[in-house]
C-alpha positions, 0 to 999 in steps of 0.5 A: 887011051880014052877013046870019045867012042868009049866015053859015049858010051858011059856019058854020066860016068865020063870025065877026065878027073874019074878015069885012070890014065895008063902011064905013058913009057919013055918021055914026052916032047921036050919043052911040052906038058899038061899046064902049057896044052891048057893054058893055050887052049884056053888062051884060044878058046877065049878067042875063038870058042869051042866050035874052033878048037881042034887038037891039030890047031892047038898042037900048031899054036905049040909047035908040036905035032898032034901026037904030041898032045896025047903023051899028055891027054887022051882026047880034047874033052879032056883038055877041056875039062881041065881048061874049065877047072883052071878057070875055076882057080881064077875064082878070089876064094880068100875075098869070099873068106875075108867076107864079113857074113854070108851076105857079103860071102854070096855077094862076092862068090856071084861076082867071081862066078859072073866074071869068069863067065864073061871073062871065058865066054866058052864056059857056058856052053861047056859047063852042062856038057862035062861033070865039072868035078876038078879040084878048083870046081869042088873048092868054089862048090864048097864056098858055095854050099857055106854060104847058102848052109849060113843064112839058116835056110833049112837044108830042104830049101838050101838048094832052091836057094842056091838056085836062085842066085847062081842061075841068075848069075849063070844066066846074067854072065852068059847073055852078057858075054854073048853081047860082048861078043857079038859087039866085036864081031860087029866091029863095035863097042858094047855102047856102039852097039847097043844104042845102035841096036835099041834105035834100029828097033825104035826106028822101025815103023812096024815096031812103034806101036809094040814099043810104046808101053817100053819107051820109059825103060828104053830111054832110061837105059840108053840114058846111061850113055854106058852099057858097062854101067847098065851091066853093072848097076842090073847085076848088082840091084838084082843080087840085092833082090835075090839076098833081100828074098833069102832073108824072108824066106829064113824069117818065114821058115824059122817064124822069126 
């Protein structure tokens, strides 16, 4: 068994899809195995987070007892990684295939990265945690690479590219998912709250005179009555942005 104590020790050599498990002898609990423990898991941390998962709590939602869970893995990081990685199947890599040109391949890839990360608000904070090197993660990283290989960058410049896009993206899912957040553990809908929220702060007298330069951009987000639409329309206009730079970064370092 993979002790943490041992894993910290090593921290840049510590992952579930490099170390090599010794077989358990006899059989596990009947009923139980690897993809029911993740899927749970990962149904929980959805609802509640990293900070709220344990294994004692995830082998109750099993009806199993905590011993039962390490006949099929050695400790909850392991259970999170490969949580991470079953998210990462979630990604549509056929659409990114059946994608016209590079353009299109980008436009796609960041959609589904901002989905899962709005969809699975715990992967932000995990993913500078672990290596994040699972089969899933490795196959979306490939796309990835493809796509940025195509716009004829050269291959100096492909990372700062790659960058540019999927940490706008790793940023954009992530404020996006925390607001979806606390929107619900408020009570309210995103729209409830963020018209609630933007007029707390208009309304407050010591933040008039700091807020005149942003009455424009103010009124014409809360205009759209959707904070849905304003994710979407920012999301989408910004990505726009990003292509549109690539494209004259390509025409710049070829001269064409």
């Amino acid at each position: 068994m993979v002790k943490a104590a041992d894993r910290a020790k090593n921290p840049a050599r510590s992952s579930v899809w490099l170390e090599k498990r010794a077989a358990r002898s006899g059989g596990g609990p009947a009923g139980l195995d690897r993809d029911r423990i993740v899927a749970t898991a990962m149904r929980m941390l959805d609802e509640e987070g990293l900070a709220k998962l344990s294994m004692r709590k995830l082998a109750a939602e099993l009806n199993v007892t905590a011993m039962s869970l390490y006949w099929y893995v050695d400790t909850k990081d392991d259970i999170i990684e490969f949580a991470m990685d079953r998210a990462y199947g979630e990604f549509d890599l056929a659409a990114v295939d059946a994608a016209a040109d590079w353009r299109d391949r980008i436009h796609v890839l960041a959609l589904e990265y901002r989905r899962m990360l709005v969809g699975h608000p715990w992967m932000s904070p995990s993913t500078g945690q672990y290596l994040n090197i699972g089969p899933n993660a490795i196959a979306v990283g490939q796309k990835i690479h493809e796509a940025i290989r195509e716009t004829g960058l050269p291959l100096e410049r492909q990372p700062s590219a790659m960058a540019a896009v999927f940490q706008f993206v790793y940023g954009y899912g992530t404020i996006e998912a925390q607001f979806d957040r606390r929107a619900a553990e408020a009570g309210m809908s995103q729209d409830e709250f963020y018209v609630d929220s933007i007029k707390a702060f208009r309304d407050d007298p010591a933040f008039v005179d700091q807020a005149k330069g942003m009455k424009e951009i103010l009124d014409e987000r809360v205009s759209h009555g959707s904070v849905s639409v304003i994710w979407d329309r920012d999301f989408a206009y910004a990505l726009d942005v990003l292509v549109a730079g690539i494209e004259s970064m390509v025409s710049r370092e070829t001269g064409t």
